[in-house]
N, C-alpha and C positions, 0 to 999 in steps of 0.2 A: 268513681270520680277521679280527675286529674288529682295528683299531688300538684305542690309549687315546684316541687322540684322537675326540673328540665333538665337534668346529665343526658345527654346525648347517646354516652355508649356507658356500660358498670362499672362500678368503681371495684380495686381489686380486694378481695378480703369478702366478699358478698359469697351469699351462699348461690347454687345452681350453677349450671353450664354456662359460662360467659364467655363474651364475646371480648379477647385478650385484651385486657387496659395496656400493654404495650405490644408491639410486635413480637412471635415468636420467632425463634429459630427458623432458617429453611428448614422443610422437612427434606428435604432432599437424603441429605446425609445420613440419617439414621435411620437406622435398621428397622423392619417391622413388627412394631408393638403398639400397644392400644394406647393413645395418650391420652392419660386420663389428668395429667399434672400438668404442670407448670413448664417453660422451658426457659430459663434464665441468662440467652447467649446475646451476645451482641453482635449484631449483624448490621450492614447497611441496607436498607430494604428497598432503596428508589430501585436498586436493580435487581431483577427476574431473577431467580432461581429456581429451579424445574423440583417439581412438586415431589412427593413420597411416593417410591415405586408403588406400582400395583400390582405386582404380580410378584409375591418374595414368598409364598409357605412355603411352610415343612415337606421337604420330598420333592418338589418342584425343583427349585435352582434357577427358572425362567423370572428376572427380575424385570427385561424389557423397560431401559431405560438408557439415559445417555452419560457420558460421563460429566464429572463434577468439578468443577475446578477448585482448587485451592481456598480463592475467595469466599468459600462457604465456612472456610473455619476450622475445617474437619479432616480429619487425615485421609491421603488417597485410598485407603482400604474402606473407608465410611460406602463409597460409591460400589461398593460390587453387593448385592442382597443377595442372600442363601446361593453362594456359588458361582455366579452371572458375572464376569469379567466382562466391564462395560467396553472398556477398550481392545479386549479380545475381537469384535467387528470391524473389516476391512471397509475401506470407501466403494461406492457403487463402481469403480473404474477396475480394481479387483477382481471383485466379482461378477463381473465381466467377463475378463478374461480367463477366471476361473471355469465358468460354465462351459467358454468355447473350449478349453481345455480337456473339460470333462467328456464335454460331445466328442471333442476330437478322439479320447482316449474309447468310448463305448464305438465309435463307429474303427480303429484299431482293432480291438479285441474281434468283432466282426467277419472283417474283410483282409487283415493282415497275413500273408505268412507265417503258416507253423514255423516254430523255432525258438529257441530261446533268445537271442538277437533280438528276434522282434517282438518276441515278450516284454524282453528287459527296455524295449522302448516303450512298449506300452503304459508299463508301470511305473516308469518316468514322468510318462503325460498325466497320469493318473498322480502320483504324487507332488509333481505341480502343481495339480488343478489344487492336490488340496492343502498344500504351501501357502498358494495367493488367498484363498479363502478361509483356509478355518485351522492354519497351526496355530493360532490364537488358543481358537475352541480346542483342541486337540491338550495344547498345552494344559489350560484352567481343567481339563475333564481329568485328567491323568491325576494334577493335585485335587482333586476332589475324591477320585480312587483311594488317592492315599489318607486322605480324612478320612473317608470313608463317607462319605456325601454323594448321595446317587440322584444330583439333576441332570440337566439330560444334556450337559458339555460330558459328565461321566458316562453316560448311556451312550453319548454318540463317540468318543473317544473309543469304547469295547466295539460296538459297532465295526466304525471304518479299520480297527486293530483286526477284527475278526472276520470283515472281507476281505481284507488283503489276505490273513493266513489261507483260507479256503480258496485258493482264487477269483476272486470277485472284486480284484482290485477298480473296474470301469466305474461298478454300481459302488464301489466306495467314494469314487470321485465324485462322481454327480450327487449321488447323495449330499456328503459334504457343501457342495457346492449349490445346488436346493435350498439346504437348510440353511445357510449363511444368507441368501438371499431372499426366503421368508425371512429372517428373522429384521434384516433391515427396514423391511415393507412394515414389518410389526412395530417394530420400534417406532415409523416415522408415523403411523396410526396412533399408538398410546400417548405419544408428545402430541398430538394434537388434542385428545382426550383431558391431560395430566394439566398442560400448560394454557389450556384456552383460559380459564378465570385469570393468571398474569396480565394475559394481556390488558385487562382492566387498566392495568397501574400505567401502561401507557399512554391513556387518556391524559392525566393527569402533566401538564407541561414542566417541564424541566426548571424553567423561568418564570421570575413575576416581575409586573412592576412594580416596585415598592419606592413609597414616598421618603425620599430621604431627610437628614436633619435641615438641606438646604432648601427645604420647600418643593422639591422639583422629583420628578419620577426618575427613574433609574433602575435598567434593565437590573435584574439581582440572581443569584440561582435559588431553587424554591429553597434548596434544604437549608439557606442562611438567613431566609426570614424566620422574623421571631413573634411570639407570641402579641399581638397587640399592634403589629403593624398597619398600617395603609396600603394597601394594595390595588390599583385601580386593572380594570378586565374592559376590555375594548369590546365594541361589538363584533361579534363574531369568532369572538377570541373562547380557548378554556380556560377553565378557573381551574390556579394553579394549586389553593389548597380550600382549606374549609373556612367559613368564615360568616358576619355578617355584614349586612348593607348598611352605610351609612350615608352614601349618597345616590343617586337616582333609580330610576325607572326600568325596566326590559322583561322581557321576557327569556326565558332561560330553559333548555333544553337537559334535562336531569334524569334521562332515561336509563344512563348508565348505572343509577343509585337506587333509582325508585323504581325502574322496568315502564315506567308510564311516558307514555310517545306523547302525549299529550303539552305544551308548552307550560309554563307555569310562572304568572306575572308574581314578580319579583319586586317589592322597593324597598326603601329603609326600614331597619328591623328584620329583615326577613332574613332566614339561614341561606348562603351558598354552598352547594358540595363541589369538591375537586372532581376533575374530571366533567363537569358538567358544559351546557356550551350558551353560552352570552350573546342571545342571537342580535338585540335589536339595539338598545340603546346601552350607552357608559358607566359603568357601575363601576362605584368605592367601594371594599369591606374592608371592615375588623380580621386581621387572623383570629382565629380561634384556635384551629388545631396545625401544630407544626409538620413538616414532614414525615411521612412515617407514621404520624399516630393521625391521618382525614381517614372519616367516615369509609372513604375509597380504600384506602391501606387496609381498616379494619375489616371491612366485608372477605377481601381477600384472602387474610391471614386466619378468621375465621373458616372460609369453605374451606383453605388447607389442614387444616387441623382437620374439620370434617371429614377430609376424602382421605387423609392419614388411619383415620378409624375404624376399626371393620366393623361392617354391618354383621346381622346375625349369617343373612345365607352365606356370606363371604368367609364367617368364622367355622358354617362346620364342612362347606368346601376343605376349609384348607386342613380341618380333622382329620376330613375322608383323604385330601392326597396323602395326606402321612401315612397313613395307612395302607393306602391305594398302593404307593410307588414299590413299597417291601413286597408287596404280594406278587405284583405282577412279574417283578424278580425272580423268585420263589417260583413261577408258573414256568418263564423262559429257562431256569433249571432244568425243570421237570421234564421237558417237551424235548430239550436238545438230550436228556440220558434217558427219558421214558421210552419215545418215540421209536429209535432205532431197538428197543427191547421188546417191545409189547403192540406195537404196528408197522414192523419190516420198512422203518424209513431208513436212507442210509447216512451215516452219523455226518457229512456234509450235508445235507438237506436238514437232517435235524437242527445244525448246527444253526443252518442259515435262516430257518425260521425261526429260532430263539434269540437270534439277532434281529428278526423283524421288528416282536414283540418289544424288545429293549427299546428300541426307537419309539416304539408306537406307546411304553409306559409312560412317560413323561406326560402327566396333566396337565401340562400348559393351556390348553384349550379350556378345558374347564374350572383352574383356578382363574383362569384371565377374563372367565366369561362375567361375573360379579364384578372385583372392581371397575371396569372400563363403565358397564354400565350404571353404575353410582354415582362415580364422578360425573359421567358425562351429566346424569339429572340433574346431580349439586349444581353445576355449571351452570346449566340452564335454569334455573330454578334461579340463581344469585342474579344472573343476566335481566330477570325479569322482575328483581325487587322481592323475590322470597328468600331470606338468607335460612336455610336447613342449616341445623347445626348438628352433624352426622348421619350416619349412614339408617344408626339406627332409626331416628325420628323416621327418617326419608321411608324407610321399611313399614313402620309403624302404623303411618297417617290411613294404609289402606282399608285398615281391622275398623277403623272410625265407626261408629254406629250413631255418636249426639256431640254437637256442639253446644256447649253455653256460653254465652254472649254478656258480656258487660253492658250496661247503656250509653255510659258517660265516657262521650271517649270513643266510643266504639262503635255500638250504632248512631251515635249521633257523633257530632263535632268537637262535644265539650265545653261549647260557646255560647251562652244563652246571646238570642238572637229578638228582636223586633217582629213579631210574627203579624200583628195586628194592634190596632189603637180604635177608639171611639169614645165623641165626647158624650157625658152623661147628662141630664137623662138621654139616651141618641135619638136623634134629629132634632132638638131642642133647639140648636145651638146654627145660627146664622154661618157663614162664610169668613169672617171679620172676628168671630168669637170663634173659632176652630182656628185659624191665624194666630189670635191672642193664646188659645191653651196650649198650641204646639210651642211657639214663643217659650212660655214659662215654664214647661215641661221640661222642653233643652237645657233654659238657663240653670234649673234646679239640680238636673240629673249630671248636667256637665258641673259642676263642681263636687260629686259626691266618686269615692275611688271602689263603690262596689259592682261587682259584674253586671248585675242585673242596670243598674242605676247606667253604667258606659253603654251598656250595649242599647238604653233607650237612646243616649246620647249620642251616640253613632248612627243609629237610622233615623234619628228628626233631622240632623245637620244634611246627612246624606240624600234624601226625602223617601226612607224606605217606607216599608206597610200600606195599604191602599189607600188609608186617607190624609196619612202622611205627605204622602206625594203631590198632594194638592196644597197642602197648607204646611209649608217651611219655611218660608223666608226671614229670619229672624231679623225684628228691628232696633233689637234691645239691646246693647253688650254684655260682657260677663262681671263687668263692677256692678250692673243695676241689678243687684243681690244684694239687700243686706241683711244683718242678723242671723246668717246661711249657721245652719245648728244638724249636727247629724243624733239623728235617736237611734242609740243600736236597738237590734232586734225589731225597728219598728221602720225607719227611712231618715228622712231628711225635713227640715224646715227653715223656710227664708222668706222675707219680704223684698216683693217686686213693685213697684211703685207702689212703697207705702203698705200693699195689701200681705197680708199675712197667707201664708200657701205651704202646703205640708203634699209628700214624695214618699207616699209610703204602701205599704201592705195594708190587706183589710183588718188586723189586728188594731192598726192606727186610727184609722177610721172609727172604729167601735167601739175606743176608748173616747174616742172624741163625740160621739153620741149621731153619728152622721152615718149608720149603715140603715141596709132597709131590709127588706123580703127581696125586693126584684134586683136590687143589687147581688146581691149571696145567689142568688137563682142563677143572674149571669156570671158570676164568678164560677162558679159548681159547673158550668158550660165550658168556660175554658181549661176548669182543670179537669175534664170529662177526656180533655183534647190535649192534655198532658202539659198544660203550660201554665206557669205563673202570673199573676196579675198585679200591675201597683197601682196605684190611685191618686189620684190629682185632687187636692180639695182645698176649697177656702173656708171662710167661715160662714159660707152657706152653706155647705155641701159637696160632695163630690163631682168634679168638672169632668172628669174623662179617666177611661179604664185603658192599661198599656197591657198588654199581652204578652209575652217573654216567655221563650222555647228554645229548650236544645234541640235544634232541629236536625230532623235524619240524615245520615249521610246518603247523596245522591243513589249510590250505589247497593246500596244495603239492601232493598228488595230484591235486586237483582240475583245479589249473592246469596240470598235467605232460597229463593226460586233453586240457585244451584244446589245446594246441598240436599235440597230435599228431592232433589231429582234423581241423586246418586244415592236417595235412600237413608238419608241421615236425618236425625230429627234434633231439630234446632229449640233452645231453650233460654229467656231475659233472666241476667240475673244479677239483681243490682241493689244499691243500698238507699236509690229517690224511693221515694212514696210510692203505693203498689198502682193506685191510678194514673200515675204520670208512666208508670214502670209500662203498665198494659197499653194504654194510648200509644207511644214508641212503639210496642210488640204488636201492635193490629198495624199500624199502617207499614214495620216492613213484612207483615206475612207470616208472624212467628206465635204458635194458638198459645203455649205455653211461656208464661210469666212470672217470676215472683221477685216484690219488693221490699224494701226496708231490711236488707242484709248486712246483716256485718260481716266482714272477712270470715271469723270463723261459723258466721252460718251458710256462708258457698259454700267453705269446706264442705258443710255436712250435708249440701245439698249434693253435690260434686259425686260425693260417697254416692249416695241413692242415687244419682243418676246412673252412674260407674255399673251398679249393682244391679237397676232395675231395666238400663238398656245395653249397657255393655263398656265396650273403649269410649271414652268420651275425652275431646278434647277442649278448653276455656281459654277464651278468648277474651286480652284484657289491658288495658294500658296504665294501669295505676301501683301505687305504691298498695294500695288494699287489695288489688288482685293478684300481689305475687304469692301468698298464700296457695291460692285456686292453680296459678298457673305450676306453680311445683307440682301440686296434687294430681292434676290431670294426667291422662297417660300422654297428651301433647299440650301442650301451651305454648299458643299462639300469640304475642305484644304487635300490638300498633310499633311498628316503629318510626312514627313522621314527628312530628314539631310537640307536640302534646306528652308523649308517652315519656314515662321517665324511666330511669339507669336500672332500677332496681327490677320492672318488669323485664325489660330488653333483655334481663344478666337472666333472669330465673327462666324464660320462655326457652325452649327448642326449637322455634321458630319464631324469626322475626320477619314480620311483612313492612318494606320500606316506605312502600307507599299510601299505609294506612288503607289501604282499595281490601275490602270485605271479601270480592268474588276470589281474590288470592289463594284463602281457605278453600273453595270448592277444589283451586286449581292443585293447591300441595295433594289432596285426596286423587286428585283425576292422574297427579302426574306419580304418584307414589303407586298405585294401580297399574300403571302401563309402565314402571320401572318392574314389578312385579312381574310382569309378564314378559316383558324380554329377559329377563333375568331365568326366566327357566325355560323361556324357549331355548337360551345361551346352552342351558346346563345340557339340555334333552337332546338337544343337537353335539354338544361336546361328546356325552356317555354314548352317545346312537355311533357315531363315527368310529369311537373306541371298541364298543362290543363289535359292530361288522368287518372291521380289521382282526380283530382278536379270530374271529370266526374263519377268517381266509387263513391268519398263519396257520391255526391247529388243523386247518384241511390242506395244508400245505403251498396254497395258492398266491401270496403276499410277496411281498417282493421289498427291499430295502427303499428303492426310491417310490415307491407307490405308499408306504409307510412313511416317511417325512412327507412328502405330497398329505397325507390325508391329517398328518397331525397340524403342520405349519399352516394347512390352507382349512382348516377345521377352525385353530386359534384366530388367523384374518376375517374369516366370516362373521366370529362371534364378535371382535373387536367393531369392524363392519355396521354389524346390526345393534350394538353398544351405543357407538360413536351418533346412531341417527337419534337418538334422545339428545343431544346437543341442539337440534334443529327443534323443539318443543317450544311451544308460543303459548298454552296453554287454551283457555277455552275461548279467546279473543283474537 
């Protein structure tokens, strides 16, 4: 069941994974570590700042990221991760001229004149080439020697050190010059990976109108409206923060928040998110939330935090580089002093394939292959209204074996609704007396403030239910009630011209000595069909039965179909009555049901399913199911108008747009992140072992060795980056 409570996003102090009650820190700046706390920095957040490298273990030194400015807070040393001098990378215009330098100097070596003259030209063009391009790199690799830090600016600094000693100065340049220019193409890949969720916050306009104290609108900047403002949104215009409607009509484009392309009519009372777009008609809201803390801000600074976090394969990748990078050190030892001992190579050959290796140790490829592909899912996944809150859920969702489903809220809307009406006895009752009971039905039910009792009240005025529709036109006003008396537990009672008339349940009725057989018969009918019944009666009897249902959400079969199509077995589980529970659970598709729970009996149902099918994830929008949803190995919250602060903070996944098939989609896209994730890997270690295999037969060559490590790391980034293009199963 909905609590009353409506928070929006957690409040801070709650237990579970929450979605930040204020902005954190850019992750940009700090180093890589798992953030499991808090980050208490005060930043300005309207502007972008580029997300937490992806590529920083142990061993590696490949951070593949941009530099940081000052504005982040944090000192210039924050922006270089395990070794990786951001600023160390020359502009494309460089390395340019680097490359043609390099050529110049390989086709020298070539075709030049013996001589030392024309040597010492050589090595000139050669040491230019690698001036313009990588005394940066050459520099950072040298103090990394001297820490004692072996990423691969130190690996490549021995390297190009080591073909010049041997004469290889040509294949030092190009090399150099190579690898500077993968690394840019990398770079400008993972910023599109890292920074694609920022661009969200662009949405969101810099400007509002707000109402000023002289009555008159007045262009403002967002970040100086204040809470409780007036804010008027033109049609066509973005809304510039979060807010609600207090004056007109439109429809409103919220794809950015909710993933749903679908239009969504909009009037007074309704929430606006920032970012969203104000297609058709003038709309007033209320701020609600200030700059920095809309729905839009939070999603963001959530998946940052998220793609900051290492997933598991991402954490024992970066075990294995630690390990990885010493060893294969340890092998290009062995190979440059074994070689010429134990296989007649001559100790420049040995030499120069132990520099191959060096080049070729640097994991980049396959630490880099994990995060680009996380992120890019996160990304995609918040683009479309599923906010993953880390890498692990993201991992997690694909082991899925059952979901359990909440009713209230979840499968259904949480809204009792109008489903059906008939006067009683039915067909008894003329045209003009079907008139008269809708009449009195309205007038009674609109004065009473319980859900069931509005929600008749809204589809008589409206002309919902099929026989509604015929007979609404009320002729009575809302003063021709008097004596209006509410019975708790029981309904309502008032006299309408004179007549005495009671608004209630069959409890009421039964007491008033006015129930029958064929009554209870047709009541037992409707609640066969999961719905509530109230009853109209005078002091003859009962006039007419109102039908009242939480009715399904449109979508809910749909999504009931997905999951079991991926093999997952779907289970209701909820604290209404077990016959209302199963009616719900038959019409979306789901054979498994059980009612009248209390929180701590999903708990224990939670367990046995856990146990008796495997990972199970609960799915739920209430204050009673945060319970369930901590317990689950994933917990899924409604996150739209309904759901409260408490579920949002404890779930690992929040669905914005309340849409059920989302769940099939987190499973389908946590599966195919799985799988490019080790296609990445298979493909990174495949490239490593068949280089390793050329140096020790002595075949490898310096620039064929950056060629196969930088264009191994672009491939896998590459084939990462197309999980950003994910739409899921729509």
């Amino acid at each position: 069941m909905n609590s009353t409570s409506h928070s929006r996003w957690p409040l801070p102090g709650a237990q579970g994974t929450a979605l930040p009650p204020t902005p954190p820190a850019p992750l940009a700046a700090h180093p890589p570590h798992d953030h499991d706390h808090d980050h208490d920095h005060d930043h300005d957040h309207r502007t972008p700042a580029p997300a937490a490298s992806a590529c920083a273990p142990a061993g590696c030194g490949c951070s593949h990221g941009s530099s940081h400015s000052d504005r982040d807070g944090h000192g210039a040393d924050d922006g270089n991760h395990a070794g990786h001098d951001h600023g160390a990378l020359p502009g494309w215009a460089r390395v340019g001229a680097a490359l043609a330098l390099a050529l110049l100097a390989e086709l020298w070596h070539l075709f030049a004149p013996a001589g030392h003259t024309w040597q010492a030209a050589g090595m000139a063009l050669a040491a230019a080439a690698i001036a313009l391009s990588g005394l940066g790199i050459y520099r950072s690799g040298l103090r990394d020697l001297a820490r004692l830090r072996l990423g691969i600016h130190a690996l490549m600094a021995v390297a190009v050190t080591g073909a010049f000693l041997i004469g290889q100065w040509p294949e030092a340049a190009m090399v150099m010059a190579l690898y500077v220019a993968a690394e840019r193409i990398e770079d400008g890949a993972m910023d599109r990976a890292r920074h694609a969720i920022r661009q969200l916050l662009a949405l969101a306009p810099d400007s509002a109108d707000m109402l000023g104290s002289d009555g008159q609108f007045q262009r403002v900047p967002a970040r100086s409206v204040p809470l409780g403002a007036t804010v008027r949104i033109a049609p066509g215009a973005r809304v510039p923060l979060d807010g609600t409607i207090t004056r007109g009509h439109s429809a409103v484009n919220q794809a950015p928040i909710t993933g749903e392309s679908a239009l969504a009519d909009k009037g007074p009372g309704k929430p606006l998110y920032a970012g969203s777009i104000n297609t058709t008609g003038e709309l007033d809201m209320r701020v609600t939330s200030a700059a920095g803390q809309t729905t839009l801000d939070r999603i963001v600074h959530a998946v940052e935090q998220a793609q900051a976090s290492r997933a598991p394969t991402q954490r024992f990748i970066d075990r294995f580089a630690a390990l990885y990078t010493p060893a294969v050190l340890v092998l290009a030892v062995a190979l440059a002093v074994g070689a010429p001992l134990l296989l007649d190579w001559g100790w420049r050959d040995a030499l120069y394939q132990a520099l191959v290796l060096l080049v070729m140790a640097c994991p980049c490829a396959l630490v880099i292959a994990t995060p680009v592909t996380v992120v890019s899912a996160l990304t995609a996944a918040a683009r479309h209204g599923i906010l993953i809150k880390g890498g692990s859920a993201l991992e997690a969702a694909r082991h899925l074996r059952a979901v359990a489903l909440d009713k209230t809220g979840t499968l259904t809307h949480g809204q009792p609704t109008l489903v059906a009406w008939q006067t009683w006895p039915e067909g008894a009752a003329s045209a003009t007396q079907h008139t008269a009971t809708a009449q009195a039905a309205l007038l009674l039910a609109a004065r009473s403030d319980h859900p069931v009792s509005r929600a008749i009240a809204q589809a008589l005025q409206a002309g919902a239910g099929s026989a509604a529709a015929r007979h609404t036109a009320p002729t009575l006003s809302a003063d021709a009630v008097e004596h209006f008396t509410a019975l708790p537990g029981r309904g309502v009672q008032g006299h309408i011209n004179g007549q005495p008339l009671v608004l209630g349940n069959l409890r009421l009725v039964q007491e008033r000595g006015q129930s029958s057989p064929a009554l209870e018969a047709a009541l037992a009918q409707h609640a066969e069909q999961g719905r509530s019944v109230t009853l109209l009666a005078d002091a003859h009897g009962v006039r007419a039965l109102f039908a009242v249902a939480d009715t399904l959400r449109a979508h809910a079969p749909e999504a009931i179909a997905q999951l079991q199509a991926l093999g997952i077995t779907t289970v209701v589980l909820s604290g209404d009555n077990l016959a209302t529970v199963q009616a719900i659970a038959r019409e979306a598709g789901i054979l498994e049901a059980r009612g009248a729970l209390l929180p701590e009996d999903k708990l224990n149902a939670l367990a046995e399913m856990q146990q008796r099918l495997g990972a199970t994830a609960m799915v739920g929008d209430g204050i009673n199911d945060a319970p369930a949803l901590a317990r689950a190995d994933i917990g899924f919250a409604m996150g739209g108008n309904g759901s409260t602060g408490m579920a949002m903070e404890t779930a690992t996944v929040v669905l914005m747009s309340d849409d059920l098939r989302r769940v099939a989609d987190t499973v389908g896209l946590s599966r195919r992140t799985h799988r490019v994730l080790w296609q990445n890997i298979a493909f990174a270690l495949g490239v490593k072992v068949l280089f390793f295999g050329l140096a020790l037969a002595g075949s490898a060559t310096l620039w064929m060795a950056v060629l196969a490590d930088m264009g191994a790391s672009l491939l896998v980034v590459a084939n990462g980056l197309r999980l950003r293009r994910w739409r899921g199963q729509r």
